[in-house]
Each structure stands twice: as C-alpha cells, then as structure tokens.
SEMI-54730 format. One record per residue (C-alpha): residue in one letter; x, y, z. Coordinates in Angstrom, 1 decimal, m for minus. Each point is the difference from the previous one (the first is absolute). Example, Ala and Ser with C-alpha at 12.3 -4.5 7.8 and 13.67 -1.06 7.14 Angstrom:
rest a east 12.3 north m4.5 up 7.8
rest s east 1.4 north 3.4 up m0.7
END
This chain:
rest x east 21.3 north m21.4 up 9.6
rest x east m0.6 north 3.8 up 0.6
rest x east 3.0 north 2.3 up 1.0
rest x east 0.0 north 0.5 up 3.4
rest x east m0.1 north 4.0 up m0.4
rest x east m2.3 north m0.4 up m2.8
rest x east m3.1 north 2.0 up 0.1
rest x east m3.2 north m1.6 up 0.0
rest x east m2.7 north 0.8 up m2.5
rest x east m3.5 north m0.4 up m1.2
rest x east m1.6 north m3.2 up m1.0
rest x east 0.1 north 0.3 up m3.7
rest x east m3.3 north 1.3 up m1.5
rest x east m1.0 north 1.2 up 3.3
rest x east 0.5 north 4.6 up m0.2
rest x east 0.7 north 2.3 up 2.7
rest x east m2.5 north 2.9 up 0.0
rest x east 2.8 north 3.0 up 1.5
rest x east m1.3 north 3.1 up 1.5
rest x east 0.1 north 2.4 up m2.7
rest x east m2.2 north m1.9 up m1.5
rest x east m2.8 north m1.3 up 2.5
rest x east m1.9 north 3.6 up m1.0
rest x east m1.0 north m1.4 up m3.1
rest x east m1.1 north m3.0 up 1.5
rest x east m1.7 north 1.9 up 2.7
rest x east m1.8 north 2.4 up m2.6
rest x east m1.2 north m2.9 up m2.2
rest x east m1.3 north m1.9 up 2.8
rest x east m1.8 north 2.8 up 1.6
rest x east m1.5 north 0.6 up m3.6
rest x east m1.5 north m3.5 up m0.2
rest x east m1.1 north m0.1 up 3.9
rest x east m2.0 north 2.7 up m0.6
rest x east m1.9 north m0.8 up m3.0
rest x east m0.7 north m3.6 up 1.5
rest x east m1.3 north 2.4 up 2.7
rest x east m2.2 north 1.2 up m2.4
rest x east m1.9 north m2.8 up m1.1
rest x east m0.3 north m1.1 up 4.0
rest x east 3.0 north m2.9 up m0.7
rest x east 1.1 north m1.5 up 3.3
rest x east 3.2 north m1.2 up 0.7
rest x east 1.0 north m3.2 up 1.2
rest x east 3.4 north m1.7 up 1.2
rest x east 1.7 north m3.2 up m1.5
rest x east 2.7 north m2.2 up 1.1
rest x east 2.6 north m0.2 up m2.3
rest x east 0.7 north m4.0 up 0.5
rest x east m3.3 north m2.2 up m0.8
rest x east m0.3 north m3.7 up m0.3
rest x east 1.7 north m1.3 up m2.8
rest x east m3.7 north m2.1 up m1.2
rest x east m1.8 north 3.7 up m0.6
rest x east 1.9 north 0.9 up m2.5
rest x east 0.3 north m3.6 up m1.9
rest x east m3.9 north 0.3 up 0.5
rest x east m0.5 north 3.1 up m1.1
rest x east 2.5 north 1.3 up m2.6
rest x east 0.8 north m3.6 up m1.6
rest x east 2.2 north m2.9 up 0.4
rest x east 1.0 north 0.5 up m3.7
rest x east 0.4 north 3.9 up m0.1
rest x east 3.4 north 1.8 up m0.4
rest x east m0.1 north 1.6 up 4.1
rest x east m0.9 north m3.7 up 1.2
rest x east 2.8 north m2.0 up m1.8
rest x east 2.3 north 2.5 up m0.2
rest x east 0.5 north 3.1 up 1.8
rest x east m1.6 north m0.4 up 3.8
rest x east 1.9 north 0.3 up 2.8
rest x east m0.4 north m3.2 up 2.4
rest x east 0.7 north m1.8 up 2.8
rest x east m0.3 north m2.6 up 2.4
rest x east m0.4 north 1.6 up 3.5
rest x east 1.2 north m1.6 up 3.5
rest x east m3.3 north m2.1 up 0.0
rest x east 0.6 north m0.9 up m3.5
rest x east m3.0 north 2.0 up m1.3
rest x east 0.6 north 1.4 up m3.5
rest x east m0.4 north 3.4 up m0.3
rest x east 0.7 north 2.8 up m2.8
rest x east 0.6 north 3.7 up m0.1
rest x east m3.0 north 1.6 up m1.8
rest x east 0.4 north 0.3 up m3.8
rest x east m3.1 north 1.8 up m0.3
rest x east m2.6 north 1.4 up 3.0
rest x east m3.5 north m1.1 up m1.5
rest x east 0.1 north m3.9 up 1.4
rest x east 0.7 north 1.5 up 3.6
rest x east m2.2 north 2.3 up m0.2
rest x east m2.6 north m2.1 up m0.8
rest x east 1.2 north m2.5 up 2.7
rest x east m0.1 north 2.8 up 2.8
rest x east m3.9 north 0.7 up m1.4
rest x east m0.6 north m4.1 up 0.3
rest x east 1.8 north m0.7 up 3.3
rest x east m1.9 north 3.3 up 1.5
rest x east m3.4 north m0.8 up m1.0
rest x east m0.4 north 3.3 up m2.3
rest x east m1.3 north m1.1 up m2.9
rest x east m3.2 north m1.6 up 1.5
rest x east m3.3 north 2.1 up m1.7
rest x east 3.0 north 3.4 up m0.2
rest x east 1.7 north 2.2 up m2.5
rest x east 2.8 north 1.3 up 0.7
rest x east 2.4 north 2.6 up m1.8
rest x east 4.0 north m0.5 up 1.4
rest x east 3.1 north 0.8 up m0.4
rest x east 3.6 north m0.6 up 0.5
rest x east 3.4 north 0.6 up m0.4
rest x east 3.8 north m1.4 up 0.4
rest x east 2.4 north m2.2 up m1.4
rest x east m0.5 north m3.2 up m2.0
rest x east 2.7 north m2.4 up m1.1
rest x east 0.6 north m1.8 up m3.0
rest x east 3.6 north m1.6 up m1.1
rest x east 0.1 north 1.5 up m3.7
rest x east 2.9 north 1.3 up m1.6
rest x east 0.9 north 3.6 up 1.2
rest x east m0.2 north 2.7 up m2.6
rest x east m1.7 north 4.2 up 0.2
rest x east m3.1 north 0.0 up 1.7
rest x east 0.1 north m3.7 up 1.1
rest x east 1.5 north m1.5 up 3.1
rest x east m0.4 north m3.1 up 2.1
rest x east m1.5 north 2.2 up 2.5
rest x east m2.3 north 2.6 up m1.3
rest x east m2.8 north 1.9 up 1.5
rest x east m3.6 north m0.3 up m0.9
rest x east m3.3 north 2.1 up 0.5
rest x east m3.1 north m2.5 up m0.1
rest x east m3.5 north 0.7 up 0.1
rest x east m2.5 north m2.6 up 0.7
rest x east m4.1 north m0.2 up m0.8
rest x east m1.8 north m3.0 up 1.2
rest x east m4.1 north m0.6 up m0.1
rest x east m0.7 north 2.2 up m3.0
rest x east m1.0 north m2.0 up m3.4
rest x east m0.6 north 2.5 up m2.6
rest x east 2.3 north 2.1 up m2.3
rest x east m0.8 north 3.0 up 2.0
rest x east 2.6 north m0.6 up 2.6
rest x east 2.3 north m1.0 up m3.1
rest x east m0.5 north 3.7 up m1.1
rest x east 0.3 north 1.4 up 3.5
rest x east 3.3 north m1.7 up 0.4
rest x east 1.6 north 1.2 up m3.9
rest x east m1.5 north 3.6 up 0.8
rest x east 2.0 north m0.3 up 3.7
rest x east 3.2 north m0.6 up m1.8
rest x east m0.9 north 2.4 up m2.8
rest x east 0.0 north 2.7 up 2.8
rest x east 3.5 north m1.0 up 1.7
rest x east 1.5 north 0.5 up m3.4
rest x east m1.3 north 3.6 up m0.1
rest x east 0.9 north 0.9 up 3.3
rest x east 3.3 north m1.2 up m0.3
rest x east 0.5 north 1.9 up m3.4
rest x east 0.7 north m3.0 up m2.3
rest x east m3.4 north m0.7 up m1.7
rest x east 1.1 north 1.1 up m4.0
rest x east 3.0 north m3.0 up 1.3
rest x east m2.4 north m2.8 up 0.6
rest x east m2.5 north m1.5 up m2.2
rest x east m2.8 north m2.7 up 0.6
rest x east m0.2 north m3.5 up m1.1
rest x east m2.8 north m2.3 up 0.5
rest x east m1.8 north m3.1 up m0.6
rest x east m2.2 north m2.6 up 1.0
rest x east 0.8 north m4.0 up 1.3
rest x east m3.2 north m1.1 up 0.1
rest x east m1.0 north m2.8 up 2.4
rest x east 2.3 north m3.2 up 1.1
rest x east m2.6 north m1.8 up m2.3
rest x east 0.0 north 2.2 up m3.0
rest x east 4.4 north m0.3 up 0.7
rest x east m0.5 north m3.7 up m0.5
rest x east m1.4 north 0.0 up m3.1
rest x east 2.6 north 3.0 up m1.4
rest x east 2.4 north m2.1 up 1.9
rest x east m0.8 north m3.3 up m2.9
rest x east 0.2 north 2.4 up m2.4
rest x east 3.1 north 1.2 up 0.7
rest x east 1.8 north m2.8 up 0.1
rest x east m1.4 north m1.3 up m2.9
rest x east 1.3 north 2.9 up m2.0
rest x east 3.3 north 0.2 up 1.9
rest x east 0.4 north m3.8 up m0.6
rest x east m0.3 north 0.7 up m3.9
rest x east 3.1 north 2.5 up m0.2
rest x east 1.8 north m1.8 up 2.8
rest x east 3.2 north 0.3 up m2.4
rest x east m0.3 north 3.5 up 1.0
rest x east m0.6 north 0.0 up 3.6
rest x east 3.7 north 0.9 up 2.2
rest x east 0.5 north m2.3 up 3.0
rest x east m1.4 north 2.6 up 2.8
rest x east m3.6 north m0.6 up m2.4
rest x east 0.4 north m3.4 up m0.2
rest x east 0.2 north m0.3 up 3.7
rest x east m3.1 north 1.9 up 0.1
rest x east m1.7 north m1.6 up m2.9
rest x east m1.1 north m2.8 up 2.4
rest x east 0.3 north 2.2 up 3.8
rest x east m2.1 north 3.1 up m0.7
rest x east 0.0 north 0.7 up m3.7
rest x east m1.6 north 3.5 up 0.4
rest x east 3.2 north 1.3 up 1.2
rest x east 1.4 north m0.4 up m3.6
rest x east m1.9 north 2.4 up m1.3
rest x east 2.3 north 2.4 up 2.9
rest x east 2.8 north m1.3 up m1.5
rest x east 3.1 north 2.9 up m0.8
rest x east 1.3 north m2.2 up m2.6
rest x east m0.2 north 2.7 up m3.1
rest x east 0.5 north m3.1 up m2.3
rest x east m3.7 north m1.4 up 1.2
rest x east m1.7 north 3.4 up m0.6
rest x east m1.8 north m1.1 up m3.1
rest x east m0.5 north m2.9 up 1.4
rest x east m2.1 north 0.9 up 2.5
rest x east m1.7 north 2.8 up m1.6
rest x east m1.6 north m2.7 up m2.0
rest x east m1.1 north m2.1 up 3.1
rest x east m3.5 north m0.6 up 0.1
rest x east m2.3 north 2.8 up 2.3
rest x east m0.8 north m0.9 up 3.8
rest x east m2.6 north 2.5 up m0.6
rest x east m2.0 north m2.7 up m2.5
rest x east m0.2 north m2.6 up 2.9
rest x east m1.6 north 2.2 up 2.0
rest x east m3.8 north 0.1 up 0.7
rest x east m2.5 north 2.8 up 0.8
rest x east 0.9 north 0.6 up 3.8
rest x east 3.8 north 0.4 up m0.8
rest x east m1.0 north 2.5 up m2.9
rest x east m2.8 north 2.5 up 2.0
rest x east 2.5 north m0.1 up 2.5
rest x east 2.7 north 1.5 up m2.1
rest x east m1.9 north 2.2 up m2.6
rest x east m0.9 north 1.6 up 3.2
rest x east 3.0 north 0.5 up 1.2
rest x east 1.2 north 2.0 up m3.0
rest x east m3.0 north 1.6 up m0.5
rest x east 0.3 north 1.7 up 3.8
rest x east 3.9 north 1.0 up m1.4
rest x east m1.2 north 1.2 up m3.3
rest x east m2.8 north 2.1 up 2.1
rest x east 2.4 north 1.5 up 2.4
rest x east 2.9 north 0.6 up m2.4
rest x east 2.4 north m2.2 up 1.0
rest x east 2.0 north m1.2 up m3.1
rest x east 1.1 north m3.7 up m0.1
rest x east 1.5 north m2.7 up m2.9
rest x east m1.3 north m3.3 up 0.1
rest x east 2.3 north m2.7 up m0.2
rest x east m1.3 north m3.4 up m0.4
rest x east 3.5 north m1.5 up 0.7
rest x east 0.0 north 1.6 up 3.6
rest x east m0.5 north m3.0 up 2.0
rest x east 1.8 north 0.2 up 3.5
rest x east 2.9 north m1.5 up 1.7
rest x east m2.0 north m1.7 up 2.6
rest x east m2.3 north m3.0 up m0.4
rest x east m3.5 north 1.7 up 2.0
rest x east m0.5 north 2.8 up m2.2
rest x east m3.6 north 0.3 up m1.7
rest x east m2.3 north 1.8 up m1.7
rest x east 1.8 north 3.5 up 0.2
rest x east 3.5 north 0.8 up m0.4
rest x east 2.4 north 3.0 up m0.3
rest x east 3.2 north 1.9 up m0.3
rest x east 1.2 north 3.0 up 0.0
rest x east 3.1 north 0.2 up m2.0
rest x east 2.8 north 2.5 up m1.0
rest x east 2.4 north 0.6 up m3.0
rest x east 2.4 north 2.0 up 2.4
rest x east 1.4 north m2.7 up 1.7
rest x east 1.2 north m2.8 up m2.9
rest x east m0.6 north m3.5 up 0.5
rest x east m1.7 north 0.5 up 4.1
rest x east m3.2 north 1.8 up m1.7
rest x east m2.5 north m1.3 up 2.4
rest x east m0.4 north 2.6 up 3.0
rest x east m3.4 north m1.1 up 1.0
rest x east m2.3 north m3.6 up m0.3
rest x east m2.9 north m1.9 up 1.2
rest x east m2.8 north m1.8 up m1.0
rest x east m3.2 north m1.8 up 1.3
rest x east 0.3 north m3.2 up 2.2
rest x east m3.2 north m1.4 up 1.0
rest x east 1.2 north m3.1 up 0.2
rest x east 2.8 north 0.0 up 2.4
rest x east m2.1 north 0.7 up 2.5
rest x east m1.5 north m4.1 up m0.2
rest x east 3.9 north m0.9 up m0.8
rest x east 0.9 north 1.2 up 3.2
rest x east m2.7 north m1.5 up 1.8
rest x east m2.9 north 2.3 up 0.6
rest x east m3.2 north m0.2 up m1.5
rest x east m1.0 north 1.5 up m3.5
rest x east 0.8 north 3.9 up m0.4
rest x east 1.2 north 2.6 up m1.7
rest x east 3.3 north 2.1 up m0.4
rest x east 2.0 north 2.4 up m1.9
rest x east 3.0 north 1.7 up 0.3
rest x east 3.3 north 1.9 up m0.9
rest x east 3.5 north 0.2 up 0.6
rest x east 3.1 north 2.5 up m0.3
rest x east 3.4 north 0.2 up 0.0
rest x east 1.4 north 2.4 up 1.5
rest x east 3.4 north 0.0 up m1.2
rest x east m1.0 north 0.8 up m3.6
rest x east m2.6 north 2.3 up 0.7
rest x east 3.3 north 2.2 up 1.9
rest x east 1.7 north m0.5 up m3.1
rest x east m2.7 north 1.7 up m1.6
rest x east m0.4 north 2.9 up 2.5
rest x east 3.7 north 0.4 up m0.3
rest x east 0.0 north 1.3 up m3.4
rest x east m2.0 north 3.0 up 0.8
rest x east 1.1 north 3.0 up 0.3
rest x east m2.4 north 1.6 up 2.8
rest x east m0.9 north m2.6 up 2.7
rest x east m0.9 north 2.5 up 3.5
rest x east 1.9 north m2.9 up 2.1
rest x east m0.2 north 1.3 up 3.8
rest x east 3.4 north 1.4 up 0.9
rest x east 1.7 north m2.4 up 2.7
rest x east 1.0 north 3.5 up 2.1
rest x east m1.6 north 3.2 up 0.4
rest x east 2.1 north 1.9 up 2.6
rest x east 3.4 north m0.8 up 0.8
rest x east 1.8 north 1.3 up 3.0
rest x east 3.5 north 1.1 up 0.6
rest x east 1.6 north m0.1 up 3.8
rest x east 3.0 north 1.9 up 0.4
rest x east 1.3 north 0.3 up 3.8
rest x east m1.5 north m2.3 up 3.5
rest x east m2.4 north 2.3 up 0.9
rest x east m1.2 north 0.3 up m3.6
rest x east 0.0 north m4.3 up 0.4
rest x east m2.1 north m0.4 up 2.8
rest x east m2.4 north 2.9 up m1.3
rest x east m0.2 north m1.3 up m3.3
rest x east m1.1 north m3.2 up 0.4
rest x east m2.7 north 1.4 up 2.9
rest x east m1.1 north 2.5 up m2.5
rest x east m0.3 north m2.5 up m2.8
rest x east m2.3 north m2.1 up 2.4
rest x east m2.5 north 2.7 up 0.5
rest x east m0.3 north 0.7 up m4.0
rest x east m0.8 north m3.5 up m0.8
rest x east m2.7 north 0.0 up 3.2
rest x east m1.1 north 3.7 up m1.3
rest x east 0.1 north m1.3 up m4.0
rest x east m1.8 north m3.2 up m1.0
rest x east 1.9 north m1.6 up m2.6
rest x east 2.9 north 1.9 up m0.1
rest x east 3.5 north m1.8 up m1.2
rest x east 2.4 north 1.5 up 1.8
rest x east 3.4 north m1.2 up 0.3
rest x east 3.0 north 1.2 up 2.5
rest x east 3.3 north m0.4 up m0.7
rest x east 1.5 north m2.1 up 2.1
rest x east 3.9 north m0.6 up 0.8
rest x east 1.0 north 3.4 up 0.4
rest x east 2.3 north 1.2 up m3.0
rest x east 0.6 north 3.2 up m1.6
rest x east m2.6 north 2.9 up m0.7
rest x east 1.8 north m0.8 up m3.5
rest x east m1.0 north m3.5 up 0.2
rest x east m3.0 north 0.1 up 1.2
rest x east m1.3 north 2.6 up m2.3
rest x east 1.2 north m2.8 up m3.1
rest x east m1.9 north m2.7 up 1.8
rest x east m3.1 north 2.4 up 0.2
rest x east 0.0 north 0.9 up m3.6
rest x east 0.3 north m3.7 up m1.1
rest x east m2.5 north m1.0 up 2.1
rest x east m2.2 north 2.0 up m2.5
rest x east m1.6 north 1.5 up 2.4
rest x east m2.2 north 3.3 up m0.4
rest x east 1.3 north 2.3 up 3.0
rest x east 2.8 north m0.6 up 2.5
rest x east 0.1 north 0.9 up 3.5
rest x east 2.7 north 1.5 up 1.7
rest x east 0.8 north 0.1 up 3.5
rest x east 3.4 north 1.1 up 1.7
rest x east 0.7 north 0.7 up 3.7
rest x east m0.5 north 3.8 up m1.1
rest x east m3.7 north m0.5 up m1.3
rest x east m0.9 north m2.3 up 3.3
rest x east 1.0 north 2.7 up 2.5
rest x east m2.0 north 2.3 up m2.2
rest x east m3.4 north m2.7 up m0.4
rest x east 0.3 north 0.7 up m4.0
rest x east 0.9 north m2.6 up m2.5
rest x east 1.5 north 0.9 up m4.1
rest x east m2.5 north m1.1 up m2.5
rest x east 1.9 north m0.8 up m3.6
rest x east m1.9 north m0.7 up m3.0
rest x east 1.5 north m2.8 up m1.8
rest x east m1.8 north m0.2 up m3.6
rest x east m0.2 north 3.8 up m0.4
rest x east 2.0 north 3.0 up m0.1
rest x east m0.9 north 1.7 up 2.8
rest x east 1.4 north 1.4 up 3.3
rest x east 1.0 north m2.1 up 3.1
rest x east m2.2 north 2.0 up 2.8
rest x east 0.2 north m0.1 up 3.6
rest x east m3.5 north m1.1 up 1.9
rest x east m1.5 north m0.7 up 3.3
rest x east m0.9 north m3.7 up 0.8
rest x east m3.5 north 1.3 up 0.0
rest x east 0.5 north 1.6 up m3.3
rest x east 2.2 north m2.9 up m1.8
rest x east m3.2 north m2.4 up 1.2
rest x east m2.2 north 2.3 up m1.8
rest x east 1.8 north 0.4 up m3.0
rest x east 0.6 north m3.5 up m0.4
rest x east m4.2 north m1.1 up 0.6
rest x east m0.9 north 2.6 up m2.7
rest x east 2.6 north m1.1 up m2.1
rest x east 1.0 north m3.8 up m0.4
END
C-alpha cells in the first residue's frame, strides 16, 4: 500500500513533455505541418480507443502488438476495446465508416499518441507520439515515390538529412508471400537446430518475421534464406524497378534490404525505413509500406493504399543533438510593475500591445515583488527586451525599454514609441 503522503507519479513508460521543452516539439511539428501542406495532405482526427476486432483483423492475431503489447479492456457494456498501437487501421476505418473511399483518392494525415505495452527504454515509451500520413486510391509506384520524396523533404527541413538513410524493398503480393512463405519454412525447418524460441514461435505464425529477427546469432542464417524477390512475377517487379528508377532519377540515395519485411501482417509490395546510427539500438525514425489489401480485410471493396509513419520521440532525440535549431522563444517582452499605479497601468498597457502586435508573447509579472526580483524573473524568462513601468513613468505616459540579450542602454519611451519599437523589432 502507498504512503499516505506519498507522491503520485507517472504510469511507467508513459513521459511528461515539461515546458522547456514543448518548443522543440512545437518547431518539429510546425516543420512537418507545413511540408504535408505542401503536397495538399489533409488532416484528419482519430479516436484513440477502437474496437478491439480492427486491430486482430488488421495487424494479426499472431503479431508481437496483438499478443503482447495492446492495451485492452472490457468497457461497461462489455465491448472489448484497445488503445491504438498504431493509427493506420483507424484511419482506414474512419475512410470505411464515412463512405470516402468510394471512386476517391485521398492524401491525409494525422498526429497524436499511440500505445503499446513494450518495455521502456530512450526513445520508446508506452505512450509515444506518431505523425501518419495516409494515400488511398492510387495504384502505381508514383505515389510510392511522392510519399519517400515527402519524407526526404522533412529531413532537410528539419536539418537532419546526412543523419538518416533509406532502406527499401519490395513484398510482393499475398500470393507471391505464399509461395516465399513454403519456401521459408522449408529452409527454416532444415536448420531448426538453430532457430531460438521467439523463431520457432514464428516458424509456424508468420515466418517472414524471422528474417526481422535481432538475434545476432541468426545473422548468417538468414542472410542465406532464400530471395522473396525470386517468387515474384512481372507485376511485383515493373512495379518496383520503377520505383527505384524514379529515386535513382531524382537523387535520392537508398540501400536495399531484402530482409526489410515489416512488423505488421498488411504490408505489400513497397516497404521502407528510414533509419539512424545516432540513436543505438531505436534506429528506426520513420516506416511504411504499401497495403492494398487491408482495404478488403477491413471490409471494403478492392483498393489501394500506402503509407508512412513517425515517431516523434526519436526524431527529438535527433534534433536534440544539434547545435543550431531557431526554436521560437516562449517570451518576447517581459514586463516589470513596480508601485499600484504602475499595476493597474501595466497590465492595461500590456492589453493594448498584444491588440496593437499580432503575435506578440508578452508576459507581465505578476505577484508583485522586488524591482530586484522581477528583473531575475525577466532575464530567465529569456526574453529579448523588458519593460519597465513604476508609478513615476505612469504619471509621466513613458515606459523603460531594457534590452535583455545585448549590451545596450535601458531608454525611456512613450507608449506610442515603445509600440513602435517593439513592431519593427520583435
């Protein structure tokens, strides 16, 4: 039992994002808003709690996030639901239920967090915050391009692109899966000796996701697996060799790794990463894939879509070891009240600079306290300029200007003047 003067805390695995740094967060999402913008994205809005059944019929019954790590419940009328582990099944439900997938294509995006009950560690929590980005209706490996060139663009903007590097490959179709799939196994089966117990599991669930497998003693193992890419017929091929030819033709740099196959069951055809060495073991900053086929698994009728997602955790992690990131500065003007008239005034005059300034962030001390004080409060605030009005200035209609970041004077100004000043200026 908890003491009774015991603080309480956070759920395990589930992070805090304080104020100092929500400016990060703020910069990185504005980043990524604006380049969706760019390619005419649209956003949409998810629940975060779905049945229980769209994930078991879309990600897997036999998939790690299914049997281990989802969040579920039984509700008060004993309906099973789950906290999202991933965004792509809802969004495709909320594009089912709404009829927008009928003869459409559509381009969307969304954001916020996801849940999955894995162990904690840097860069991955049991709540975490994702950036997804939808396509539905287009069939060709144009729109596969359009979506690596979108995230090629976010890297660059963000100033992390020579930390990221491209990884690709191809699935195939369900059909040509099956026919790896016997393969597989058959392989598998003849150096079962070798296989450790996760693989084994796997061997007879969803064999593919061996070849993910971290287990360094396996590596030559599966390097010598037999090819998905020689069960594959001409469609799957064209499909791909055009994919990479669009990169190769526009630059874009990529390694293709045939043992990239996917954490989730409905990827095929295309699939990427975007990975990192900067971050040890949680390389994977960005993934997606092609998933024509959930679209019939979920209940609609015969389609096509592709998409990506992003953690946003890791991608900070990234941004955090730079040196220069222009983050927004959470205050711009500060002001100091010393005396009642300069009270009342102050906050009166601070009303008519935000109605006069768009955007201005402009914070007034509030709770009284020492010129001395305030002055420490004004400087930590990191603030560029501080304003300073005492009873003295009011009965005058002036205000002291301070620059904060620069050696410069402290100046008296009208109100007219300090308004002025500070439109030119921040």
């Amino acid at each position: 039992m908890a003491k009774k003067n015991q603080s309480v805390q956070a759920i395990r695995g589930m992070h805090d994002v304080l104020p100092e740094q929500s400016p990060l967060w703020q910069y990185a999402e504005k980043i990524i808003k604006d380049v969706l913008a760019s390619y005419s994205y649209l956003e949409i809005r998810l629940p975060i709690v779905e049945k229980t059944e769209l994930f078991k019929r879309s990600i897997g019954e036999v998939t790690d996030i299914v049997e281990k790590e989802m969040y579920t419940f039984d509700d008060r009328n004993n309906d099973s639901l789950t906290l999202r582990p991933e965004g792509t099944a809802g969004c495709l439900r909320a594009c089912l239920e709404h009829g927008l997938l009928h003869h459409q294509v559509h381009r969307l995006w969304y954001y916020g967090p996801m849940f999955r009950h894995e162990r904690p560690q840097k860069g991955r929590y049991r709540q975490f915050y994702q950036f997804g980005v939808e396509t539905y209706g287009l069939a060709g490996p144009d729109i596969d391009a359009e979506l690596i060139l979108l995230s090629d663009r976010m890297w660059k903007k963000l100033g992390i692109r020579d930390k990221v590097r491209l990884e690709l490959n191809t699935l195939g179709t369900t059909e040509e899966r099956l026919v790896y799939r016997e393969k597989l196994v058959e392989y598998f089966k003849q150096h079962i000796e070798l296989l450790d117990e996760d693989s084994l599991r796997r061997l007879e669930t969803n064999p593919l996701r061996i070849l993910d497998s971290k287990n360094r003693d396996l590596k030559q193992l599966i390097q010598n697996a037999p090819e998905l890419l020689d069960c594959m017929g001409e469609d799957s091929r064209n499909h791909f060799s055009t994919l990479t030819q669009t990169l190769d033709d526009l630059g874009i740099e990529y390694e293709l790794n045939t043992r990239l196959v996917r954490g989730l069951d409905y990827y095929g055809k295309t699939v990427f990463e975007w990975v990192t060495d900067d971050l040890g073991s949680q390389g994977t900053i960005c993934a997606g894939g092609r998933y024509d086929g959930l679209v019939e698994q979920l209940g609609g009728k015969e389609n096509h879509a592709i998409g990506f997602a992003m953690g946003m955790e890791r991608l900070l992690l990234l941004l955090e070891q730079l040196d220069d990131v222009p983050v927004e500065r959470s205050v711009d003007v500060y002001m100091i009240r010393v005396g009642a008239d300069a009270e009342k005034e102050g906050i009166r005059f601070a009303e008519q600079i935000r109605n006069e300034i768009e955007g201005i962030k402009l914070q007034v001390n509030c709770g009284s306290g020492s010129f001395k004080s305030q002055f420490k409060k004004a400087d930590k605030s990191g603030a560029q300029y501080a304003l300073i009005i005492g009873d003295d200035e009011v009965s005058r209609n002036e205000v002291s200007l301070k620059p904060l970041r620069v050696d410069q004077e402290q100046k008296n100004m009208t109100q007219n003047d300090i308004i002025q000043f500070l439109t030119e200026s921040i």
